[in-house]
C-alpha positions as a printed NumPy array, in Angstrom:
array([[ 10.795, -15.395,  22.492],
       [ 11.605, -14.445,  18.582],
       [ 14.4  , -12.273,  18.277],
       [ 14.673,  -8.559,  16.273],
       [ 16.974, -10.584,  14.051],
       [ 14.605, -13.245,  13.963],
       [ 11.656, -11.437,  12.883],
       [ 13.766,  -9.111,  10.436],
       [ 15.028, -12.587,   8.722],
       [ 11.591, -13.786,   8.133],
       [ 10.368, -10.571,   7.575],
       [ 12.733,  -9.073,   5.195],
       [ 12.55 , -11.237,   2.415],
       [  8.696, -11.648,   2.595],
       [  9.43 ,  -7.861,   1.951],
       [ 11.423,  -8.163,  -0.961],
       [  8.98 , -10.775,  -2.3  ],
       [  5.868,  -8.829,  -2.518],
       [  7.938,  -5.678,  -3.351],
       [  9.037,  -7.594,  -6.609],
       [  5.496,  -9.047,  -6.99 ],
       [  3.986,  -5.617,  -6.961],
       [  6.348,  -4.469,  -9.97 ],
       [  3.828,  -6.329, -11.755],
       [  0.824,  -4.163, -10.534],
       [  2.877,  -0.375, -11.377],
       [  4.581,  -1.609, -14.192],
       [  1.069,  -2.72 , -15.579],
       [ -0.174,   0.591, -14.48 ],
       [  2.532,   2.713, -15.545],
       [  2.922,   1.085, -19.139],
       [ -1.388,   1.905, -19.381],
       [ -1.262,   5.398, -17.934],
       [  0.742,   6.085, -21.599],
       [ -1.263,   4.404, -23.392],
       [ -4.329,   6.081, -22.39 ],
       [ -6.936,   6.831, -19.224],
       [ -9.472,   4.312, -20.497],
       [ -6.917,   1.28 , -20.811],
       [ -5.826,   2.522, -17.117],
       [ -9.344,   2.549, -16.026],
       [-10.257,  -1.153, -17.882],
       [ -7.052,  -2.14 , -16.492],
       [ -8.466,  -1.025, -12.47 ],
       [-11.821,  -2.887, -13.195],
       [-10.282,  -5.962, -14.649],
       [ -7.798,  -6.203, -11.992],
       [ -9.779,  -6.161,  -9.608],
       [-12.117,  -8.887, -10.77 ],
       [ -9.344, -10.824, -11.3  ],
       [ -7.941, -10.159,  -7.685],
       [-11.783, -10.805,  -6.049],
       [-11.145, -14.132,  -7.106],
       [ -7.306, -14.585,  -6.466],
       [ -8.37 , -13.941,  -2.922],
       [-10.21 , -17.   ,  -3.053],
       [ -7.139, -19.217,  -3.513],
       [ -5.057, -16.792,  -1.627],
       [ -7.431, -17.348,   1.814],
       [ -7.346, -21.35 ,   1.604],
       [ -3.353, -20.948,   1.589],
       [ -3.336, -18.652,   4.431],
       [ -5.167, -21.361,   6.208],
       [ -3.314, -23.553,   4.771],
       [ -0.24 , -21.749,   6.107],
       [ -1.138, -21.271,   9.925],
       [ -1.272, -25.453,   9.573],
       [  1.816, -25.806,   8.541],
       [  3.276, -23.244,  10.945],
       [  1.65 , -25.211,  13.499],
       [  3.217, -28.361,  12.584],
       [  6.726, -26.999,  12.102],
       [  6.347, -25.222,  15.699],
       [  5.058, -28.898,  16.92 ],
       [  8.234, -30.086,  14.86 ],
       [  6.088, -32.54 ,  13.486],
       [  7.746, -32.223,  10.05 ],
       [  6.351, -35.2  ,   8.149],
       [  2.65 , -33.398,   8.553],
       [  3.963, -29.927,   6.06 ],
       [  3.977, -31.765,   2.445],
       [  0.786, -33.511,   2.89 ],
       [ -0.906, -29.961,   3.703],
       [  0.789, -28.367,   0.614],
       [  0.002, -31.504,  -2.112],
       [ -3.239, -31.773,  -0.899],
       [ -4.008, -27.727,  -1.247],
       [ -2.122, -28.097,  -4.598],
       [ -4.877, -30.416,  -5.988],
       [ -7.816, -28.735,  -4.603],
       [ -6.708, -25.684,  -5.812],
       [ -6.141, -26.67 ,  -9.406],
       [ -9.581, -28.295,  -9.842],
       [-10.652, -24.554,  -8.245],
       [ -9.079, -22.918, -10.439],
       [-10.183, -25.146, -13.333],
       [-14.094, -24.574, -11.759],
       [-13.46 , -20.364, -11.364],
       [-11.858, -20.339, -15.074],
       [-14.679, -21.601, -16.365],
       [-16.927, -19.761, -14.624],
       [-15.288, -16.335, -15.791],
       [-15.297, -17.605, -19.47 ],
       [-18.996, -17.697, -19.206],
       [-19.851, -15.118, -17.08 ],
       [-17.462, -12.541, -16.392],
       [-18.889, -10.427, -18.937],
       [-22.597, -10.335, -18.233],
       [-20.827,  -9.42 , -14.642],
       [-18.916,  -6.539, -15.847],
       [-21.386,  -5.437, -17.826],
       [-23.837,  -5.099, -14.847],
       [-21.031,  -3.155, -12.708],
       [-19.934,  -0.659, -15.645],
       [-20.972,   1.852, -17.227],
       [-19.133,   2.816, -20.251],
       [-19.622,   0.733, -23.453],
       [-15.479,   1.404, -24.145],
       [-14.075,   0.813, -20.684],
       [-16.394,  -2.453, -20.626],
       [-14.972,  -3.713, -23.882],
       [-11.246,  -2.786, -22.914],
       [-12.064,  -4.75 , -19.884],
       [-13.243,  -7.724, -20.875],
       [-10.428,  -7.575, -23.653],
       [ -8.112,  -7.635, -20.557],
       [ -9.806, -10.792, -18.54 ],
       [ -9.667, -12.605, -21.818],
       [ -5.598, -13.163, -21.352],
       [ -6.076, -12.676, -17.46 ],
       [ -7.879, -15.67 , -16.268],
       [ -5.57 , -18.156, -17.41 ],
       [ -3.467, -16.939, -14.704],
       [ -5.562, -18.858, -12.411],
       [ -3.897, -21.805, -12.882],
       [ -0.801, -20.332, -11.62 ],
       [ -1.67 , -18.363,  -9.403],
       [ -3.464, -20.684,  -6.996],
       [ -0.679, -23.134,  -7.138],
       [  2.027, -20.031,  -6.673],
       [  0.385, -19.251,  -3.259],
       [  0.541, -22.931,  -1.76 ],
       [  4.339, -22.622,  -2.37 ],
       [  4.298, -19.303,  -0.594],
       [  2.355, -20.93 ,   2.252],
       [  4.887, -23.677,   2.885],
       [  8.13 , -21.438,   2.778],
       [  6.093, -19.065,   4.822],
       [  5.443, -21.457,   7.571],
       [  8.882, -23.061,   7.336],
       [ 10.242, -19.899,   7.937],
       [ 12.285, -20.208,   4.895],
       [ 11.111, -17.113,   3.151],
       [ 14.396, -15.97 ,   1.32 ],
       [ 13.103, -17.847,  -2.111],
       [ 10.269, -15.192,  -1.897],
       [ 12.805, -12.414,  -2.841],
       [ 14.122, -15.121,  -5.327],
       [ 10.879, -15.707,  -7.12 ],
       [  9.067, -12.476,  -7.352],
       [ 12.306, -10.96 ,  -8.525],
       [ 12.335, -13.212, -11.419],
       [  8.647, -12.717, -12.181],
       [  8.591,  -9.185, -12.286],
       [ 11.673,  -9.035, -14.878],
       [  9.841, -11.313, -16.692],
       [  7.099,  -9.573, -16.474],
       [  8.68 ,  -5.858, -17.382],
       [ 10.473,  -7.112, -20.314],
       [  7.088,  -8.798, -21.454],
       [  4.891,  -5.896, -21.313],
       [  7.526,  -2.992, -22.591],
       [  7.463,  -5.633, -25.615],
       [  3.815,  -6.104, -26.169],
       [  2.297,  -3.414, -25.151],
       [  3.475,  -1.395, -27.177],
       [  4.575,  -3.88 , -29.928],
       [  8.589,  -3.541, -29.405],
       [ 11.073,  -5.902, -31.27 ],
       [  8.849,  -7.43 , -33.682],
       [  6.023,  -8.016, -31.403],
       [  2.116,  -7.74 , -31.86 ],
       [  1.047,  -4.311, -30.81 ],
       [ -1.603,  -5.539, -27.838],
       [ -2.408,  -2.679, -25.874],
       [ -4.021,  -3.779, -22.541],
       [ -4.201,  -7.172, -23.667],
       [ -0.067,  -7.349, -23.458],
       [ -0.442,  -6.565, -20.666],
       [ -2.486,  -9.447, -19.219],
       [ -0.838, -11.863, -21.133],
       [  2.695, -10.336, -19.897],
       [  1.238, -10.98 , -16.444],
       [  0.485, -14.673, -17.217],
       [  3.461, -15.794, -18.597],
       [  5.187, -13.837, -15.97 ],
       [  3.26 , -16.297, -13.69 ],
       [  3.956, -19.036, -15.318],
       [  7.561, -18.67 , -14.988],
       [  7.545, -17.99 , -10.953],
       [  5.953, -21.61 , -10.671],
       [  8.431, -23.434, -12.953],
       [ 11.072, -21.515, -10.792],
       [  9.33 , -22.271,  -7.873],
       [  9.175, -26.047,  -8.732],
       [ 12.616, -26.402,  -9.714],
       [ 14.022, -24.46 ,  -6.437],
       [ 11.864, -26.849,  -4.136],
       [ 13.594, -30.004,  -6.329],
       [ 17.018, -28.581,  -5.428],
       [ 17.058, -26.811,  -1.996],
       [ 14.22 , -28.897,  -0.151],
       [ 14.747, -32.057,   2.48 ],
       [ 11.534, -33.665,   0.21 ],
       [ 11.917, -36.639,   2.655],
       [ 11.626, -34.568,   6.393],
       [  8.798, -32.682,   4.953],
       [  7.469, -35.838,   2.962],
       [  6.988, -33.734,   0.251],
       [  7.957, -36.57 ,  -2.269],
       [  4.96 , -38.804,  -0.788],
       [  2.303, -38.149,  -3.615],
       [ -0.705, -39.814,  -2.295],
       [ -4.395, -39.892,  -3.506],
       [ -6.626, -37.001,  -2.739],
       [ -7.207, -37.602,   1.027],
       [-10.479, -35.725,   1.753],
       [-10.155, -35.946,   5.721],
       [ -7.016, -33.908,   5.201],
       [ -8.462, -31.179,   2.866],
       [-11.672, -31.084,   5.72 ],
       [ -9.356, -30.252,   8.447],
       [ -7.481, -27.63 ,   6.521],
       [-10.934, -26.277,   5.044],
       [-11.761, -25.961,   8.805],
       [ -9.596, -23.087,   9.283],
       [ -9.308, -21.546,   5.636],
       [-13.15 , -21.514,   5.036],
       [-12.859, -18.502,   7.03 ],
       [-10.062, -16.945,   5.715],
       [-11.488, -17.805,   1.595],
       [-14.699, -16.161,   2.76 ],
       [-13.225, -13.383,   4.597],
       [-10.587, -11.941,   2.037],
       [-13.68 , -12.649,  -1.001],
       [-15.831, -10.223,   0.791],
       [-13.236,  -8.278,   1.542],
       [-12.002,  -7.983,  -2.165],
       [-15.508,  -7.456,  -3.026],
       [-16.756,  -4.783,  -0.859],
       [-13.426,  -2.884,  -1.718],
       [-14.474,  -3.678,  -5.829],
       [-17.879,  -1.36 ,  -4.751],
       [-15.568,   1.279,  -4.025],
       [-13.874,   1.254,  -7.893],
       [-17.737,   0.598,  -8.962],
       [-18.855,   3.473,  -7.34 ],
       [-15.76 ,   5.906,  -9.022],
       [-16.502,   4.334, -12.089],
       [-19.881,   6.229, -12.62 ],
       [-18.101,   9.351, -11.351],
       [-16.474,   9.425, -14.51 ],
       [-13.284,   8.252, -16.79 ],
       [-10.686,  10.393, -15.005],
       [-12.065,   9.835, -11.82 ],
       [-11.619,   6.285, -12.328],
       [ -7.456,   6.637, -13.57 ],
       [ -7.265,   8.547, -10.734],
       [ -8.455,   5.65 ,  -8.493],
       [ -6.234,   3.154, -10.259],
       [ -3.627,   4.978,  -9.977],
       [ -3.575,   5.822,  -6.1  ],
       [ -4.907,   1.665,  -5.599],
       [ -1.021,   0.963,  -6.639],
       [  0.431,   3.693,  -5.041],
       [ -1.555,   2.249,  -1.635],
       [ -0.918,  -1.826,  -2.899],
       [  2.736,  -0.877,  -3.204],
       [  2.747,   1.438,   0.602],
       [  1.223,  -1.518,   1.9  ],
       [  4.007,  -3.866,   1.176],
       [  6.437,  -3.209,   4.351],
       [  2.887,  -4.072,   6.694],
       [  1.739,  -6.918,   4.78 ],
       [  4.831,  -8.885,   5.432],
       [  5.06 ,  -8.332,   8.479],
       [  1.991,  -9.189,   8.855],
       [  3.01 , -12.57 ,   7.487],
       [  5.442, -12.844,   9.717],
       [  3.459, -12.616,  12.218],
       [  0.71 , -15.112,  11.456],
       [  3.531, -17.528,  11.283],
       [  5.29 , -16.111,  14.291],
       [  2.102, -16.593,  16.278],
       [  1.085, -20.095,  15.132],
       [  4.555, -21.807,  15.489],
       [  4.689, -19.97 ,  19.363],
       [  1.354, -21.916,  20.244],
       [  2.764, -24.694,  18.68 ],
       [  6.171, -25.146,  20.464],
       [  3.8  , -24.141,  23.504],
       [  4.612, -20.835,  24.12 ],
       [  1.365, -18.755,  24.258],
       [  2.508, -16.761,  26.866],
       [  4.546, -14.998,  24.116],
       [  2.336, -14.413,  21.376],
       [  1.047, -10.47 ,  22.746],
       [  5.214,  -9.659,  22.996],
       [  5.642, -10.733,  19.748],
       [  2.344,  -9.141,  18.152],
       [  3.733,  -5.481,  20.135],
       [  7.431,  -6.282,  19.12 ],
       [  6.05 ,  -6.719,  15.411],
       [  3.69 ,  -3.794,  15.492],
       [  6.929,  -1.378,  16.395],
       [  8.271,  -2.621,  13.557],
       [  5.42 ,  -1.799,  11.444],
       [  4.669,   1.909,  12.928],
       [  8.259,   2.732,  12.891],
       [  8.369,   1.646,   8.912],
       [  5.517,   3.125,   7.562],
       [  6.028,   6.53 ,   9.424],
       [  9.227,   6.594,   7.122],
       [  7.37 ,   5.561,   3.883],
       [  3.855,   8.233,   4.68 ],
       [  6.694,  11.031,   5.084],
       [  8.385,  10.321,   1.59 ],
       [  4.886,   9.907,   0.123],
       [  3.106,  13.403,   1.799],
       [  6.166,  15.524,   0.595],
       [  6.532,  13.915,  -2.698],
       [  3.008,  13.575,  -3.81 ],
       [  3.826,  14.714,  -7.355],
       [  6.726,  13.512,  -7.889],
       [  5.289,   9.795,  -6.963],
       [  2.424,   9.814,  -8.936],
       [  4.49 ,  10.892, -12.083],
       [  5.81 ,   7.12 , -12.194],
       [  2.284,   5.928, -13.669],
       [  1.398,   8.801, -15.965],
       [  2.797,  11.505, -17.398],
       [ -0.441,  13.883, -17.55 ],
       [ -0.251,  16.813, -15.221],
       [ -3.896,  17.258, -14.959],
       [ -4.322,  13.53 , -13.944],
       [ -1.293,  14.024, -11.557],
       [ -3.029,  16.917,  -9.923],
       [ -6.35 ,  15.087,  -9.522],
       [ -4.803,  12.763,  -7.349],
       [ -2.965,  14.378,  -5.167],
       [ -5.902,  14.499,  -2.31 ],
       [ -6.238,  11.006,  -2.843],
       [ -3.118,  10.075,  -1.683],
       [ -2.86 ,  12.422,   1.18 ],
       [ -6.271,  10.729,   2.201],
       [ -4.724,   6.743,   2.031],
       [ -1.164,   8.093,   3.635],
       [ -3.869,   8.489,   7.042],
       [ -5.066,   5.042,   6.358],
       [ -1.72 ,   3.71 ,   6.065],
       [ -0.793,   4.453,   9.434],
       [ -3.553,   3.148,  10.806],
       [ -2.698,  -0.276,   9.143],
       [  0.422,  -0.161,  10.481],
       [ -1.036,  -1.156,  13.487],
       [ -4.302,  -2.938,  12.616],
       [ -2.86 ,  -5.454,  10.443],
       [ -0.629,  -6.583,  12.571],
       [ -3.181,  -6.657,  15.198],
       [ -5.681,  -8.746,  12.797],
       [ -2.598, -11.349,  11.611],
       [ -2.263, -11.901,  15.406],
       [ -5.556, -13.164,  15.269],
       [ -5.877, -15.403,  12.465],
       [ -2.392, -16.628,  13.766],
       [ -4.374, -18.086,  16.741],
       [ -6.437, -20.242,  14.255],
       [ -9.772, -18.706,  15.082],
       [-10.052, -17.7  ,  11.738],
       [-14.106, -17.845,  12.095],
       [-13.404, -14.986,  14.824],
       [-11.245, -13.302,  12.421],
       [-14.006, -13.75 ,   9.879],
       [-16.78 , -12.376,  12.13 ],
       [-14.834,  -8.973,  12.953],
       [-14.265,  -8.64 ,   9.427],
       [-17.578,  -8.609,   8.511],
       [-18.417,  -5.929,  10.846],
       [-16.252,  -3.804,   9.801],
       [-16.576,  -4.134,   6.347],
       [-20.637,  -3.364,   6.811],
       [-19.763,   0.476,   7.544],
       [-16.886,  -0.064,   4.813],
       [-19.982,  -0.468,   2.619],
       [-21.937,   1.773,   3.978],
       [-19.958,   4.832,   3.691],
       [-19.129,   3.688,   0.051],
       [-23.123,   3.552,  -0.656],
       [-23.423,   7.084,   0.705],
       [-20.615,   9.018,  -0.252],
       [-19.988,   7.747,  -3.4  ],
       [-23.533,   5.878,  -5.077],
       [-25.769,   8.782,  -3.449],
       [-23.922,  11.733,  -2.999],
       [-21.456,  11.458,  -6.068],
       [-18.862,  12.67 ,  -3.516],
       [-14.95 ,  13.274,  -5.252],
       [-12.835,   9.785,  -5.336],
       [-10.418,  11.134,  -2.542],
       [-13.385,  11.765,  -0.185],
       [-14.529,   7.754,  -1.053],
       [-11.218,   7.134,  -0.142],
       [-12.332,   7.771,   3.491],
       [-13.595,   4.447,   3.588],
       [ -9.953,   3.199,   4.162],
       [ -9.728,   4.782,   7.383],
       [-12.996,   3.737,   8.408],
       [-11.946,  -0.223,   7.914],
       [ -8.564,  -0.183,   9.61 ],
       [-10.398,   1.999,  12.572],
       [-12.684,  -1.018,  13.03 ],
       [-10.265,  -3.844,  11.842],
       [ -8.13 ,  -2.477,  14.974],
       [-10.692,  -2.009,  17.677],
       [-12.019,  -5.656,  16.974],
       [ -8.838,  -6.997,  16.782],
       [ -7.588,  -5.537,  20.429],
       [-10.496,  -6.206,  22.195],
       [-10.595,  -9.999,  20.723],
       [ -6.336, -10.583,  22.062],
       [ -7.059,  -9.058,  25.069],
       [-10.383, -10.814,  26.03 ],
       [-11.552, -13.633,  23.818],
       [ -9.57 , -17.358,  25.201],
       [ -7.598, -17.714,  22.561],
       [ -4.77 , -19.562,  23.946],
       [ -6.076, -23.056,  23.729],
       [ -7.47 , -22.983,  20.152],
       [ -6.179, -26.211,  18.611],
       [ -5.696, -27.117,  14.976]])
């Protein structure tokens, strides 16, 4: 059984990681909410296209990661670097494929999902700079992967720290055009973002060089593209790539949908997305943890562990983000105020955020819950409840905010909907499904 200091070492710098990733996403938003509410709204939309297809990338290294948990749990130590070259490669010729695609189409795209003639053009000015993070990107999250499922997560803290300084200084300098830099607007802002990215992969490459046994994890065996390898990792991450797409996607109708509500319904929306991004944090990585958690305990042969550890982990969780919804509910204002400075807009969201603060507690618990499950390595399972859920996710968006025009905090219902059906599926899959022998 995993200790509390166990699951707090693994835990805690996965923490710090994505809390020093996410500077990117409020520092973004907070340098645009001065600039102006379209910029922040072009900004949201552009994002989020951007993310759609991060997620992508980010659900074959997930897969990608309960494999190499496995293997380290199996301490068969030799089978890690093969998994991570080999999603390395297939990644970059994805994100060579997805660039492409975006260069061509990404505007006929956008301009079937918006609007507004001025936040379109702001928006595509944006994913002009922004997709050449791709290349980065996809090969940043088969690093995470293997330090994740090494349980060596402490260079998470490491790297996202130095990205988001890089990325502060970056867009305080051409965003607004500081120290003899071009005056960009929203486009510093993407291009802050991809040289910020840049940077965590040459710091990621040169930590692995140093810190690394290359030879126990035969990560210095560079062989040809081995296509038996890539099937058997595609056999569990197919499910995750297609899950967190339409995941992405369905929650992209939801920012479509405020969109035609209006300009200031839309900042308003961005805004309170990276208040709830940035809430999210403490349960996302421990919901990490406990994918990996989970997949090494099968591994070493201990499934009669893996429901103490998801209940352990999910006391964590509760306990965490009861501290972080209190802060939030009796600071509303005084939150907000960090990505604009305009009262009015500051007011408008208010309801918004006491709306996610309920959906945040409810993650608390479903996420965990759901990581449990795609920790077994049914991913397809995980995939299936998903989709489910996100149908009334849809559904409600469709309704309250395409046909009714409903106000953006009352769309924001939606979120509790999800992690009220993410949780259910999840509980009654652990508790019933035979899940114990899945092998991978």
């Amino acid at each position: 059984m995993y200790s509390n200091k166990q699951i707090w070492n693994v835990s805690y710098p996965i923490f710090l990681g994505l809390l020093a990733q996410n500077i990117i996403n409020v520092t973004d938003t907070a340098f645009l909410g001065r600039v102006g509410e379209m910029e922040l709204g072009a900004s949201a939309m552009g994002g989020l296209y951007y993310i759609c297809i991060f997620t992508i990338a980010f659900g074959f290294s997930t897969g990608s990661q309960i494999m190499i948990a496995r293997r380290n749990g199996e301490q068969n130590y030799a089978a890690v670097g093969p998994v991570m070259i080999q999603g390395v490669f297939f990644l970059l010729m994805l994100a060579a494929v997805l660039f492409t695609f975006s260069r061509l189409f990404a505007g006929d795209i956008m301009r079937l999902l918006i609007s507004s003639d001025d936040i379109w053009q702001a928006t595509m000015e944006f994913l002009d700079w922004r997709v050449f993070g791709f290349f980065f990107t996809f090969v940043g999250v088969m690093f995470r992967a293997l330090f994740i499922g090494i349980t060596r997560t402490k260079v998470l803290t490491l790297n996202a720290f130095v990205m988001a300084v890089t990325n502060i200084l970056l867009d305080y300098l051409l965003i607004f055009g500081h120290a003899g830099f071009p005056e960009m607007g929203i486009q510093g802002a993407a291009l802050a973002s991809v040289i910020a990215e840049g940077v965590s992969i040459l710091f990621y490459v040169i930590y692995t060089r140093i810190t690394v046994d290359k030879e126990k994890y035969a990560l210095n065996h560079f062989r040809t593209f081995d296509i038996n390898l890539l099937k058997r990792v595609l056999s569990i991450s197919i499910f995750t790539m297609l899950q967190y797409f339409v995941s992405l996607t369905t929650y992209f109708m939801l920012f479509i949908a405020v969109e035609h509500l209006g300009q200031r319904q839309l900042a308003v929306a961005n805004i309170v997305r990276s208040i709830y991004i940035v809430m999210l944090i403490p349960v996302n990585s421990l919901s990490m943890a406990t994918n990996t958690f989970v997949s090494n305990s099968i591994g070493a042969g201990h499934v009669d562990q893996v429901l103490s550890i998801i209940r352990r982990i999910t006391y964590w969780s509760v306990g965490i983000m009861a501290v972080f919804v209190l802060v939030l509910c009796l600071f509303p204002s005084e939150v907000i105020s960090v990505y604009t400075n305009d009262r009015l807009l500051v007011e408008a969201s208010i309801p918004s955020v006491y709306v996610i603060a309920g959906a945040l507690l409810i993650s608390a618990v479903a996420n965990i819950a759901f990581s449990g499950v795609t920790g077994t390595g049914n991913t397809k399972a995980a995939l299936y409840m998903e989709l489910v859920t996100l149908f009334f996710y849809a559904l409600f968006i469709y309704i309250a905010g395409m046909r009714l025009h409903l106000p953006v905090a009352i769309c924001f219902l939606t979120e509790v909907i999800y992690y009220v059906g993410l949780l259910l599926s999840s509980t009654i899959y652990l508790r019933k499904a035979a899940w114990q022998n899945k092998k991978i």
